[in-house]
N, C-alpha and C positions, 0 to 999 in steps of 0.2 A: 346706237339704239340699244337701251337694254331689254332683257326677255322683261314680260308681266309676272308680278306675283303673285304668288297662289290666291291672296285678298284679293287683287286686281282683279286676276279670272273668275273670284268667286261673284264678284259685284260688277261680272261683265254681263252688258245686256244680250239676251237669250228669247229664240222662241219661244210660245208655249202653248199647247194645242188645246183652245176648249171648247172644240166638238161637244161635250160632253158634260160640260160647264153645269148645264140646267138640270142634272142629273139628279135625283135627292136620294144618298145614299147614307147610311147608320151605322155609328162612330163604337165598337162595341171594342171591349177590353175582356180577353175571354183568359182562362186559365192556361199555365207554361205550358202543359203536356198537350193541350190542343195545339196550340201556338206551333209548335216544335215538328207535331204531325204534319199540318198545314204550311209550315216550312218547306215539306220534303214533296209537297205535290204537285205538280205541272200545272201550270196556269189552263184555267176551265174546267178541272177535277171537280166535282160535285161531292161537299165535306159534309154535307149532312142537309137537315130538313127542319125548317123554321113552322111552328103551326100559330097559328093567332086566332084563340078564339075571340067569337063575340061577346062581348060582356052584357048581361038580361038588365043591372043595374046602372042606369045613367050614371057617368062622372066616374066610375070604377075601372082604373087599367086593366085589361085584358092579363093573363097570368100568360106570356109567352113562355114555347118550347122549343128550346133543342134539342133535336134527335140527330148524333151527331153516326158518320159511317166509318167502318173499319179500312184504312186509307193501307194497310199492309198492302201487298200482291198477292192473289188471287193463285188457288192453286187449282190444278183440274178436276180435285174431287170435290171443292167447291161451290156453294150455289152461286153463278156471278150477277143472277138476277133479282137477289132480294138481297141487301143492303147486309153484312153484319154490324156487331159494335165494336167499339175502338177498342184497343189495347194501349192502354198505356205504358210507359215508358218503364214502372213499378212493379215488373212480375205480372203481366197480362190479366190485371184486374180489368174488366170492363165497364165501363160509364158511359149510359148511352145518354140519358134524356138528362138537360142542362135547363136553368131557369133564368129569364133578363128580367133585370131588372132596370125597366126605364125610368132616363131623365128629362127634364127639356133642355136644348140650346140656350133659353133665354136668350137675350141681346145678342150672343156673340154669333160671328161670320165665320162659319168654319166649313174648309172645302179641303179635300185630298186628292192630294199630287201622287206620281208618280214620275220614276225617273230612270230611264229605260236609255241600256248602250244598245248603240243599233251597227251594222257593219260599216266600216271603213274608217279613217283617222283624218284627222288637221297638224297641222304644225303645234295648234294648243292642244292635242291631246284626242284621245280617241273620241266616238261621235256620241252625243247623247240627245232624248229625246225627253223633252217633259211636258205630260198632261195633267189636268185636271179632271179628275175622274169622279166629280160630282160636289153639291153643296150637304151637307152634314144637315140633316133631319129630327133626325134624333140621336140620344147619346142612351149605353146602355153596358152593364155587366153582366157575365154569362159567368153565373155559380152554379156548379154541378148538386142536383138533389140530392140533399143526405138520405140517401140509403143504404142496407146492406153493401152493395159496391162500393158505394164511397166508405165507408167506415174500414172495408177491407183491405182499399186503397190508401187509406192515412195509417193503418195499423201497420200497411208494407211501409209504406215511408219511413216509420219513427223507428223500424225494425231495422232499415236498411244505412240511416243516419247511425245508428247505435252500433251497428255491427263492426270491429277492428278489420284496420285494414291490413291489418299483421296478426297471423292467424299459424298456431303450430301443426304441421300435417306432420303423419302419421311414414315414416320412408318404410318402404318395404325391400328396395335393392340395396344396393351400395352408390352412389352419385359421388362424381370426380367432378371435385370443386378446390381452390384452391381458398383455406380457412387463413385468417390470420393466424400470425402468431407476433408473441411476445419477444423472441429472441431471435437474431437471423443467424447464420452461419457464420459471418464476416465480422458480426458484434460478438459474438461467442468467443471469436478467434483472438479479436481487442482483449477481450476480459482476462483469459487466458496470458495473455502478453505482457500484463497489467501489475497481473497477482504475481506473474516470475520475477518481476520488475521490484518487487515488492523484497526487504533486505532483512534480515535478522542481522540484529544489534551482535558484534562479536565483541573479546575482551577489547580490554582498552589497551593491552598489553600488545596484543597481536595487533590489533591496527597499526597501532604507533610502528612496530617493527616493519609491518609494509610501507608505513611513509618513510620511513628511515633509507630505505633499501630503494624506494624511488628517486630520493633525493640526490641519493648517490650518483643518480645516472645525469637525471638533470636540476639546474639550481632553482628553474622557475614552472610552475605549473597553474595552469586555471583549474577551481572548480569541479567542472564538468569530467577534466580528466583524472583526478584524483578519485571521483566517484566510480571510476571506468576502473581504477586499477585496485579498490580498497572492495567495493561492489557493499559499500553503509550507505544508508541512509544520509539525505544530505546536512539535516540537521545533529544528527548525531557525530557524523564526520566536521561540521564544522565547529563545535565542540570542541574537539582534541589537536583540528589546526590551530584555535586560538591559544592554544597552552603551548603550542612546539612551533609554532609559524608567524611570519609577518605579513598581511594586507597590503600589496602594494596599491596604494590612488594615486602615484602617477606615473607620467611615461618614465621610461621607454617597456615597463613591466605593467602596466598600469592592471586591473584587476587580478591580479595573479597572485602567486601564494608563494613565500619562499623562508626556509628553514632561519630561526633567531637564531643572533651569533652562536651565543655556549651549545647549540647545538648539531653547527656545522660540525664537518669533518675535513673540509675543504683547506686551502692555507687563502688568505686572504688576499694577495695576487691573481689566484684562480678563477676570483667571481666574475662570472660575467661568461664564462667559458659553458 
């Protein structure tokens, strides 16, 4: 038997409570900074104050109002019995009174749900609850009234969008901070190692005489150690073996260096010693 998949469980049939069904409640799209406030408030918080007047001319919507409340915490100097205005999110500009503009539903069926964990768990997952919290009435936007507020409120905005998020202060101490750098101690010490490594060209005269004087010891040397015992340049060193030396390409010397005849001193019985 395998577990259900998450499709499965999502198109598994479920309760759904509608108590509440016949409810007509108004689908309204209000601005982020309300949204965000009314985010952070405990379910049955009073967010503000809806007025509807009557309208004197037939057939003309009523101009609704939000008067919306300062949803902060309440300090004890305080008035906590007359409503403040909100603070928005933008440097505590306040915007209190909001205008709807309504629409109709026309044709369409529209009700909201909610979906609510409640305690305890199933083997498919912790417990959920979902209602119908009424049928959609009307439809409507809540644009805050251009005033003074509101203009001071978009002015913070464009001020706060604009402002660098990398900004030069002013140090008045000394701050232990570890800064980059360019060069470490370890690569310093390479360079150094580098440049000693590094050969001035000597006579050709004197070279030649240190190979001379090595050769005498041994008939065969590679490369590397002729560099060790002359301390040229490898190019330059192989230079002056080509004039006084032979390349051996095969075994039993195979890359190795060793003195042309007219220029042994050895007797030719000895080679190889």
């Amino acid at each position: 038997m395998s577990l259900p998949t998450d499709i499965e469980m999502a198109h598994e049939a479920k309760d759904v409570d509608f108590s509440a069904a016949g409810r007509g409640v108004w689908l309204v799209k209000v601005p982020k900074y309300l949204s965000e406030q009314w985010k952070m408030c405990p379910n049955g918080t009073e967010v503000g104050k809806l007025k509807i007047p009557k309208t004197k001319i037939p057939g003309k919507k009523p101009d609704i109002v939000l008067t919306s409340f300062d949803l902060a915490p309440k300090t004890s100097s305080q008035d906590t019995a007359t409503p403040s205005l909100p603070k928005t999110l933008l440097g505590g500009v306040n915007i209190r009174n909001h205008k709807f503009i309504v629409t109709n539903v026309g044709n369409q069926n529209l009700v909201v749900m909610s979906q609510t964990k409640i305690d305890g768990a199933s083997k498919e997952g912790p417990l959920e609850k979902i209602s119908i919290e009424g049928k959609v009435l009307q439809r409507a936007e809540c644009h805050p009234i251009v005033d003074a507020s509101y203009k001071q409120l978009k002015k913070e905005h464009v001020q706060a969008q604009n402002t660098p998020q990398r900004q030069t202060v002013l140090l008045t101490g000394i701050v232990n901070s570890y800064k980059p750098v360019s060069d470490h101690l370890n690569t310093l010490d390479e360079r150094k190692a580098k440049k000693a490594e590094k050969r001035s060209r000597a006579e050709k005269d004197k070279v030649m005489d240190v190979l001379f004087s090595a050769f005498e010891k041994h008939q065969f040397y590679n490369v590397k150690d002729l560099v060790g015992i002359t301390k040229q340049p490898v190019p330059y060193l192989k230079e002056i073996l080509n004039e006084i030396c032979n390349y051996n390409m095969t075994a039993p010397h195979k890359n190795m260096w060793e003195l042309k005849p007219e220029f042994r001193h050895y007797k030719p019985h000895d080679e190889g010693t």
